[in-house]
N, C-alpha and C positions, 0 to 999 in steps of 0.2 A: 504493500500500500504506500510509504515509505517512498518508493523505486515509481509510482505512476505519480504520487504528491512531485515530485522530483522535475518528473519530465514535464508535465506540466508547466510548472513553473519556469522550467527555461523557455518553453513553447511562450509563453506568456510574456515574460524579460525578451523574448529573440522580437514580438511583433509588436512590442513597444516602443523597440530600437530603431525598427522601422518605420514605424508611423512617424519619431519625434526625431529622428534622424533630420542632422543640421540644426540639432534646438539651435535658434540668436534671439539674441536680447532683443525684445519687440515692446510695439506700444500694445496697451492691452483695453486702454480704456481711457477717454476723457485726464489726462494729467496722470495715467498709470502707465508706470514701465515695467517689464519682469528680466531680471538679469540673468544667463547663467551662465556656471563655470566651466571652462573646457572640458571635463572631464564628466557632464553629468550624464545620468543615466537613469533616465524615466521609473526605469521599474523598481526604481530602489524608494520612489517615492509616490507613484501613480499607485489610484487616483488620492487628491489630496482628502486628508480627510476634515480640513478646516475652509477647503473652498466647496463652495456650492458647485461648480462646473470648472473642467477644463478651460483658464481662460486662452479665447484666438486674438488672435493677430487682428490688429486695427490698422496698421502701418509703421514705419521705422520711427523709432527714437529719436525727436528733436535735436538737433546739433548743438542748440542751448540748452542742452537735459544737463542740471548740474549735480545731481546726488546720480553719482556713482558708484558702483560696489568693485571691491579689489577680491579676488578669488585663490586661495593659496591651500597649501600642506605646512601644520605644524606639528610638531611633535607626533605625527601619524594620525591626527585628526581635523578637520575640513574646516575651512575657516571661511567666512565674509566680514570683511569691514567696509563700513562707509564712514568715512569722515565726515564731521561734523563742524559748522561756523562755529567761532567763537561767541560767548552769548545766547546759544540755543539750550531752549530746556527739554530735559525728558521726563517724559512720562511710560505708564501703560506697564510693561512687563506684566501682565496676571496681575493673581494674588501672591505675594510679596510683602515682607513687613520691613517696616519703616518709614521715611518720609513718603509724602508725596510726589515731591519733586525726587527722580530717580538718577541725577545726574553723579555719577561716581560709585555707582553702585554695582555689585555684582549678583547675577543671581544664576541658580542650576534651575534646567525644566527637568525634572526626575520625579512624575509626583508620588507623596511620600505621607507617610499617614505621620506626622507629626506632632504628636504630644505635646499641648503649650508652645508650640513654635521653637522648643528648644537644640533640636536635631540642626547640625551646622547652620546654627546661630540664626535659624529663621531663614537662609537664603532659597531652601527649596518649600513649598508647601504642597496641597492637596491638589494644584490645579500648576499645568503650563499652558501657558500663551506667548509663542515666539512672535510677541509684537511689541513695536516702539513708534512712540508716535513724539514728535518733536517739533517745538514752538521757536521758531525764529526769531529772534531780539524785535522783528518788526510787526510781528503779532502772526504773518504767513505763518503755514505747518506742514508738514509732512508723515508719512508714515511708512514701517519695513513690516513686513513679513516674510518671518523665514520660512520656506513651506517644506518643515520636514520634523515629521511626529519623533524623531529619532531625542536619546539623550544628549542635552546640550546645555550652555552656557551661554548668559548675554554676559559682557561687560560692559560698561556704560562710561567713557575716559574721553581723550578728545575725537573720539571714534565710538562708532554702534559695532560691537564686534559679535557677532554668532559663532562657536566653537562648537560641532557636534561631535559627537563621538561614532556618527553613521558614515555613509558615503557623501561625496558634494552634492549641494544642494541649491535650489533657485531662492533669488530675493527678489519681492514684489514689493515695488516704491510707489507710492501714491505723494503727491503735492497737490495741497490745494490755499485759496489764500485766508483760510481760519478751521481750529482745529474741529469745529462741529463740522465742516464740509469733510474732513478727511473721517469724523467717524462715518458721514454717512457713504462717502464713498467705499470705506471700509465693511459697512453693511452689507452695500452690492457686492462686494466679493464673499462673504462668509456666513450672509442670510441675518436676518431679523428673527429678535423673539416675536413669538405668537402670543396674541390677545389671553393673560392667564383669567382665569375664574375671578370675578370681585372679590368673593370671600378672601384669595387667598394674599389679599392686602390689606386684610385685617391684622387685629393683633393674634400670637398664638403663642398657646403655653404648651413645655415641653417639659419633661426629667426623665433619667435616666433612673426609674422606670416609674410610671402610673401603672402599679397594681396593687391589688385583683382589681377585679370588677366595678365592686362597690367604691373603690377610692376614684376610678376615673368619673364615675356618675356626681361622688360626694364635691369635686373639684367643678365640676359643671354646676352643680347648684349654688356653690359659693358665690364664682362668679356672677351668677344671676343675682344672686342676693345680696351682692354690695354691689350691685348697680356698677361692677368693672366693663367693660369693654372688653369682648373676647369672640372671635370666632371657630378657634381651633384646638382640640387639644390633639395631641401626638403619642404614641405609642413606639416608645422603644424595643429594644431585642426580650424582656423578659418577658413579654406578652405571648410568647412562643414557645412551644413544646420542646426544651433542652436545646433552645436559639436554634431551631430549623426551620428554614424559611417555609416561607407557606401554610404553617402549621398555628396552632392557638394552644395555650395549657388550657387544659381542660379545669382543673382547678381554680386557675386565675383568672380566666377568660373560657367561663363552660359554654356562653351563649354570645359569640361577638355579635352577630347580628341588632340582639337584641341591644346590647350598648351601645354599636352606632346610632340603631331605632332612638335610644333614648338622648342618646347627644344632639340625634336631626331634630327634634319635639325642643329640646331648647334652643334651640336655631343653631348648634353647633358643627362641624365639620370633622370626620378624624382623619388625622394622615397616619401610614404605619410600617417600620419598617421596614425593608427588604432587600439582604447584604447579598454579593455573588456567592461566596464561600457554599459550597453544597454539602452537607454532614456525610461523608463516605460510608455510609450505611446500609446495609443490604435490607431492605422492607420496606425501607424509606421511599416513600413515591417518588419523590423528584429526584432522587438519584439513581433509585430504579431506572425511568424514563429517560432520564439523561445519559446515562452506561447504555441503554439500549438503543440511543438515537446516536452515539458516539459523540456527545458532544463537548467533551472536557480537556481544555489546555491538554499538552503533553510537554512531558519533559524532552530535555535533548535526543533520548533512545526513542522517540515515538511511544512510550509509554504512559498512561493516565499520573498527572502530575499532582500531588495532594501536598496540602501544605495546612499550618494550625490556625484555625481561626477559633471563635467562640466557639463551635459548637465540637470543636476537635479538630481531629483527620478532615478536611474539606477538599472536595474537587472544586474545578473551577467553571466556569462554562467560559466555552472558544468564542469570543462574540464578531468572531471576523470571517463568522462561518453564519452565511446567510439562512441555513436549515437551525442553527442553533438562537439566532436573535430569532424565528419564528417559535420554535421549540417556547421557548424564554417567555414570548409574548405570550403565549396561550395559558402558559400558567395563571396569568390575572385575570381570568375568567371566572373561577369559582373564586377565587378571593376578593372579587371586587363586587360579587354578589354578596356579599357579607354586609353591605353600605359601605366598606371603605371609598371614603371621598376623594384622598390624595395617597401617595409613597413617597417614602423614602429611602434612595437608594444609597448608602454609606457603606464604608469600610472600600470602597472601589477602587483603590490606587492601580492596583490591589493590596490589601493590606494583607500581610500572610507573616503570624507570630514570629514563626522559625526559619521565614527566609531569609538571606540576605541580604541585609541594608531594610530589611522590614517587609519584603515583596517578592516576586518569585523570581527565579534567575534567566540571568540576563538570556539564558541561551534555552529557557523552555520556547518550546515550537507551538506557533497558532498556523493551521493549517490553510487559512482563507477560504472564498470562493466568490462566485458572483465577479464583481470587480476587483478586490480584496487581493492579492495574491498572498502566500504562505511566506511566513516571516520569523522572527524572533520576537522575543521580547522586548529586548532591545528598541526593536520597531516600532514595536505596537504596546508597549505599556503605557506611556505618555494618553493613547487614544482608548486605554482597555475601557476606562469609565464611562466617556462620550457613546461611547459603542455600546456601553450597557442601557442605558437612560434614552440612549434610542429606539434599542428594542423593548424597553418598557413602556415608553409612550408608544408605541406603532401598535403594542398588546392591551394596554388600559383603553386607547382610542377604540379598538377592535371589542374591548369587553363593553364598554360604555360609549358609542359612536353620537349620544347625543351631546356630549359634557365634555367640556374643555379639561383636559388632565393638568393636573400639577404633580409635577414630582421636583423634589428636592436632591441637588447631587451632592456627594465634595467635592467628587475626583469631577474632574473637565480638562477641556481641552480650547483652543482658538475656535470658537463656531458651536462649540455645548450650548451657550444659550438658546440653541434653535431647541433644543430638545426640553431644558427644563432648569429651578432654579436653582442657586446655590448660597451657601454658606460660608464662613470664613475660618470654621473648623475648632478644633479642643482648644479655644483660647482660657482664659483664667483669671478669677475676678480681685484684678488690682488696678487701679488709674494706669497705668501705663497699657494695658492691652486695651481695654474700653477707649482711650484717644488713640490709638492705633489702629482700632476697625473702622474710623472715617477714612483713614487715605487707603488702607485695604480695599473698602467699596470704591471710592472714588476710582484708584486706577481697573479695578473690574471693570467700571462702567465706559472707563477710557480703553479697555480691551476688548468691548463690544458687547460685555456682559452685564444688562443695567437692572438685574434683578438678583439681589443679592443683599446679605446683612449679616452680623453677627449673633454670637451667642449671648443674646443681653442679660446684662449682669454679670455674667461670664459662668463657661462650664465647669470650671476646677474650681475647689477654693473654696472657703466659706465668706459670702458677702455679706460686707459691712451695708445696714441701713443707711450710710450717708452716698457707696458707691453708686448702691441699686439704684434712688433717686438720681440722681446724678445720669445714669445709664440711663434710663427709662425716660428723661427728659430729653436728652438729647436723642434718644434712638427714637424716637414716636415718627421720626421724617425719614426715615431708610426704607431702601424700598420692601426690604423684605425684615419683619418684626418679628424676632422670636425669644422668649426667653425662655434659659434651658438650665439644668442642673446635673451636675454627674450624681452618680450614684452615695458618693460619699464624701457632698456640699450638702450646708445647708439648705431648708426649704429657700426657694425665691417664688415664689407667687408674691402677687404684688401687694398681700394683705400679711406676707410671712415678716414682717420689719416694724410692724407699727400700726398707731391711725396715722401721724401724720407721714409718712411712706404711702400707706396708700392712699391717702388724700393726693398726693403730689403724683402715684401714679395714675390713677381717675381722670384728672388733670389733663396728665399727658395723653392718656388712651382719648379721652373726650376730644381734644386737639385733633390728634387723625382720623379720627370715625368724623369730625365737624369737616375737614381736608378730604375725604375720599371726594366728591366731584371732582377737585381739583387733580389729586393724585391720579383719579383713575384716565382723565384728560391725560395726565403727563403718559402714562405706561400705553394709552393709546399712541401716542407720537412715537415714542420709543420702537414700535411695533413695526411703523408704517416710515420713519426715515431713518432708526439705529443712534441717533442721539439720546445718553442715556438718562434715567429719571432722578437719579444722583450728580449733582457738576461741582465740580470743585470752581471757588469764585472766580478764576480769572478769566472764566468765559464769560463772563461779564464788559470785560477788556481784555482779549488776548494782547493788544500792545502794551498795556500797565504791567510792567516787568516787577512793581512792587509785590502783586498778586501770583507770582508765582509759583511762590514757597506754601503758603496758606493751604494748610489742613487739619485746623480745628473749626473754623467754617466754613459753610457747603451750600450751595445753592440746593436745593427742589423745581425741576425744571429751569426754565431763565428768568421767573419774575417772581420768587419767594427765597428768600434770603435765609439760614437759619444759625445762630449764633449762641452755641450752648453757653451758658453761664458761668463755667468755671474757663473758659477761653479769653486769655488775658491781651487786650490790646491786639486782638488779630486785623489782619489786614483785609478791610474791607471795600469793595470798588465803590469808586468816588460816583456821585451823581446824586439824585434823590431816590431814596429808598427809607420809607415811611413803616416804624414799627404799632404794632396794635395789638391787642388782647382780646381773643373772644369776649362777648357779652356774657355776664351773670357768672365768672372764672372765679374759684376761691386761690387769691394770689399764695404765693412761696416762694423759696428763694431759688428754688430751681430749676424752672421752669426758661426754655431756652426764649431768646429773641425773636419773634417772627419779621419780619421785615420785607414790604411788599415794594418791585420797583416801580417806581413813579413811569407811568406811562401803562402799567399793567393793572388790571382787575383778576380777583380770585374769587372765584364759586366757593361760596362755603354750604353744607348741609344740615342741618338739624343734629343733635344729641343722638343717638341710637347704641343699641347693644351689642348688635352685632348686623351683618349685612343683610340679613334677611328682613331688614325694615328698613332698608336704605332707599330711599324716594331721591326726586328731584325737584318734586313741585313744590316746595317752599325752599329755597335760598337767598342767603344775604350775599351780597356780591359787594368785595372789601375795592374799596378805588382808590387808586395814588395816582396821579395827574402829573404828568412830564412837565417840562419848562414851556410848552408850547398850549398848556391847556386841555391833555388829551391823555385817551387812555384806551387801551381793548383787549380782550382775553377771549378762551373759547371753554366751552365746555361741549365734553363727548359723554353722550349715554348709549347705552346698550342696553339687553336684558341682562348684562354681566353673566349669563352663562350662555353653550350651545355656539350655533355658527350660525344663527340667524345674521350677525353682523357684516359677514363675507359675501353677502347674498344683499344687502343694502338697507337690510334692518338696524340703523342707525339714528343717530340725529345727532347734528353738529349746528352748534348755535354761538354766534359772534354776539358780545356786548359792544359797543362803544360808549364811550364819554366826554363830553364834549363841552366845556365852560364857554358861556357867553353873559359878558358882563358878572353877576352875581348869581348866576343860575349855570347850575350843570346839568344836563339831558345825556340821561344814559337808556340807548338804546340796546334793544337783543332781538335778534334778527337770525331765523331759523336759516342755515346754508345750506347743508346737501344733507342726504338720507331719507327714508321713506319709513322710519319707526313711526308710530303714531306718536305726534304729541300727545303729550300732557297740558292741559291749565298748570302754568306755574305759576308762584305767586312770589314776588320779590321785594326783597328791603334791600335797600344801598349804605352802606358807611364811607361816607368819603372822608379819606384822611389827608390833612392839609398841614401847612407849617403854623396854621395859626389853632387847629385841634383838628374834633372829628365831628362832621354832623352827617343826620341820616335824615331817609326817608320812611312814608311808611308804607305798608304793605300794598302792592300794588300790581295786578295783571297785565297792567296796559302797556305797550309797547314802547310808549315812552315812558320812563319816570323824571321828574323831574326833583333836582334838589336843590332846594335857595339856601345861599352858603352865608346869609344875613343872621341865620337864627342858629347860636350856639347849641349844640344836643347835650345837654343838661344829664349828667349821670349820678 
């Protein structure tokens, strides 16, 4: 088998060679070039697995093309560099810890199951993305892609250097003249996230572990009963019969059905486990089924390759074998019949107790098929996870074809986000990691991946009641909320600290359930151009080189500012940008800044508990008026779940605002889609340098507000 795997595979590399025979450096797109080195060789990297399509030929490379790549041999491993101007910044690399600004930084793509980021010193984590995207001293940007899943290294000096440890590889240069045009150029090459579920930008509670039964029910009623803000709780590995996937203890969990049932009756959602590791156990169905469809990594001899994970001895499944992501998929048919709402697919580096370096070796064999050719590890570890959470979603779509899937990854790759969310993995609850999950999300979102958040409050550790506030103030604006707990931390729900903690988390949850119009607006955009729902401020001004470093404040889309409280003297972009406070708010000390930009209006929503009473017909729409008198925003609704909206069940609706003399007229004006309206009913706060006055409730398509009469609070 071995000896026809074999021949294949040359058959395969020999018509590769042929087709890309005379690769040259070509334009590929609109201000895109793709470089490569004399020596490459398609099959070592066809097809990609971070681009959407083979990109073609548009015509030759401009003669004023100035970012160049240099293509070399060192040390026995494949090199590109492109020099870089003096005064340019970088960003992107993935997820990566430390600053935001990445210039001087090294980092390995090896992803690596990570414990507290402590493994060589944070430089690798859970997730690679061989991209760099870099801000020109004159606000222009650019961006590289290395398109090769193989182990490798960026360094970041007066050069972008890629060092892999596979064969040479091509660079793909995109210039555009600001960095939101290069992400979205970057989009076109490696796809947009898909529209996720409303719910699943709500807040959500997690620990390692909610059981039995009755504690994940008792944790659902609490939150109803203090009136917290929650849509999800999550089920980790011990909800499983001796951590085997697919499986429920019968003890802990005798009837999951029936605790979905009861979590959907308080409007809740579950997501729940589902690691690769297969229990190497003979009785066991899914290993059964999988040994009988042959579908499991092998080692270097062609032999079934087992390594320890939670539940022991684990096989692995081959996901570069088109029969076994089908295999894979099918499995979430009965389990998603259970009401499971969302997955979660973790431990996917692959994490493997007793391998080496934490994962399997370098030299077990994936056998491919379909487009996929048969590989190494080497190869294909970087893309094992992307390749898992793909065939998970292809499977939960197939179990549930009316309902938008959410699944949660660690492991990703450049272009995962097509598939599903992510995390920022076993961080641990001290001020230094909780301010280091803002520039983690920021550059995911500059890597093309804008749905994404940490472990709030942090997963190791026992947190301090002054952290978790702190945490939970700041993180209510990330795009993806969760808080989590290891198994031996303190409780963190948001009532485990105090009243006044969860006074101040109330607060905060009230804040983003008041924000979802607006967020769910942002993640719509994100969707549809790849600019992400996370910005770090200096896309405010990519020319304001002050703003470059800045990452303890974060924009929310481009016209809501947000400025946690413990962020001392950050750099803010200059202009008018007008802070405000929900109505009827019990103040605190912790509670971050919101800051709306002058020229921009925000949809706010009503108080609600969780999204299954989220409307749109009553909004307050917050207005900050530029220097020219003016202002406009959009709001997008949907039914938040289903693909009615692919189909033109939509509704996209412009504000304007518009000061004449001592009156402002702010209009909202329905643009495209064919959802049926609602009667909405609107109030206005316009915020000024001299306060705020409003109006009052009103349907009519103008409102008008006279800025004569101070609004009285």
């Amino acid at each position: 088998m071995r000896k026809k795997i074999f021949l294949l595979s040359f058959l395969f590399a020999g018509i590769l060679q042929f087709i890309f025979a005379g690769n040259a450096d070509k334009l590929i797109g609109n201000q895109i070039s793709v470089f490569y080195p004399k020596n490459y060789n398609p099959a070592n990297h066809y097809p990609s697995i971070a681009l959407l399509k083979e990109p073609q030929s548009v015509g030759n490379i401009p003669a004023d093309w100035k970012l160049k790549p240099r293509f070399y041999l060192k040390n026995g491993k494949s090199v590109a560099t492109l020099p870089i101007a003096k005064g340019t910044s970088l960003y992107g690399t993935g997820e990566n810890t430390g600053s935001l600004l990445r210039n001087g930084k090294q980092v390995t793509l090896w992803n690596t199951d990570n414990y507290e980021y402590k493994k060589d010193g944070g430089k690798r984590l859970y997730q690679s993305h061989p991209w760099v995207m870099g801000v020109n001293a004159d606000g222009t940007a650019f961006g590289v892609i290395a398109d090769n899943s193989w182990k490798q290294q960026i360094e970041l000096t007066d050069s972008i250097r890629f060092i892999s440890d596979g064969p040479a590889f091509r660079l793909i240069i995109i210039q555009r003249n600001s960095p939101q045009e290069v992400l979205k150029a970057l989009a076109g090459l490696v796809g947009k996230m898909e529209m996720p579920p409303l719910w699943a930008l709500g807040y959500q509670q997690c620990r390692y572990s909610y059981v039995p039964d009755t504690r994940i029910k008792s944790l659902a009623d609490t939150f109803r009963l203090k009136k917290l803000p929650c849509d999800v709780i999550w089920m980790d590995i011990d909800y499983m019969d001796s951590f085997k996937i697919f499986t429920f203890d019968k003890n802990k969990i005798p009837n999951p059905k029936a605790v979905n049932d009861y979590l959907h009756q308080k409007g809740f959602k579950s997501v729940w486990m589902i690691d690769p590791g297969v229990k190497a156990e003979k009785g066991y169905f899914v290993y059964d089924s999988g040994s009988k469809g042959n579908h499991w990594v092998q080692n270097k001899d062609g032999k079934e390759y087992n390594g320890k994970v939670w539940p022991g001895k684990c096989a692995f499944p081959d996901f570069t074998r088109p029969e076994t992501r089908a295999w894979w998929g099918d499995l979430y048919k009965d389990f998603m019949a259970q009401g499971v709402d969302g997955v979660w697919n973790d431990m996917n580096e692959p994490s493997v107790f007793d391998g080496p370096d934490g994962t399997m070796p370098e030299d077990n064999h994936h056998r491919g098929g379909g487009e996929l050719p048969a590989g190494s590890h080497l190869r294909y570890h970087n893309v094992y996870g992307t390749l898992m959470v793909k065939a998970s979603r292809e499977g939960i779509l197939k179990a549930n074809p009316d309902k938008r899937p959410f699944i949660l990854s660690r492991s990703g790759f450049l272009g995962s986000h097509r598939y599903g969310a992510t995390w920022t993995g076993d961080n641990s609850a001290t001020e230094g990691y909780m301010k280091e999950s803002t520039p983690l999300s920021l550059n995911l979102g500059l890597s093309g991946q804008p749905f994404s958040g940490p472990d709030m409050g942090g997963f190791t550790g026992n947190t301090t009641p002054d952290l978790f506030a702190k945490w939970i103030a700041m993180g209510a604006y990330f795009p993806f909320m969760r808080g989590h707990a290891s198994n031996d931390a303190n409780n963190k729900e948001p009532w485990a600290f105090g009243p006044e903690v969860e006074q101040v988390s109330r607060t905060a949850l009230q804040r983003r359930y008041r924000l979802l119009p607006y967020l769910y607006t942002q993640f719509r955009e994100a969707s549809v151009s790849g600019i992400p729902v996370m910005q770090p401020v200096f896309f405010a001004d990519p020319k304001d080189t002050t703003l470059r470093k800045e990452d303890r404040a974060y924009m929310v889309g481009s016209q809501l500012l947000i400025v946690p409280k413990w962020a001392a003297q950050p750099a803010l972009p200059k202009g008018i940008w007008r802070s405000f406070i929900p109505e009827n708010e019990v103040a605190d000390n912790y509670q971050a800044d919101m800051k709306v930009k002058g020229g921009a209006i925000i949809p706010l929503g009503k108080i609600i508990e969780n999204t299954t009473q989220y409307k749109t017909d009553s909004l307050t729409l917050v207005v900050a008026l530029d220097k020219n008198g003016q202002a406009k925003g959009v709001l997008y609704e949907d039914a938040g779940d289903g693909f009615g909206y692919q189909k033109g069940e939509y509704l996209i609706s412009q504000f304007a605002a518009k000061q004449v003399g001592n009156v402002v007229n702010v209009t909202i004006t329905p643009q495209s889609g064919n959802m049926k309206q609602v009667r909405h009913h609107y109030k206005v706060r316009l915020l000024t340098a001299n306060g705020e006055y409003t109006s009052d409730w009103n349907a009519k398509p103008v409102i008008r507000v006279v800025t004569s009469k101070r609004n009285k609070k």
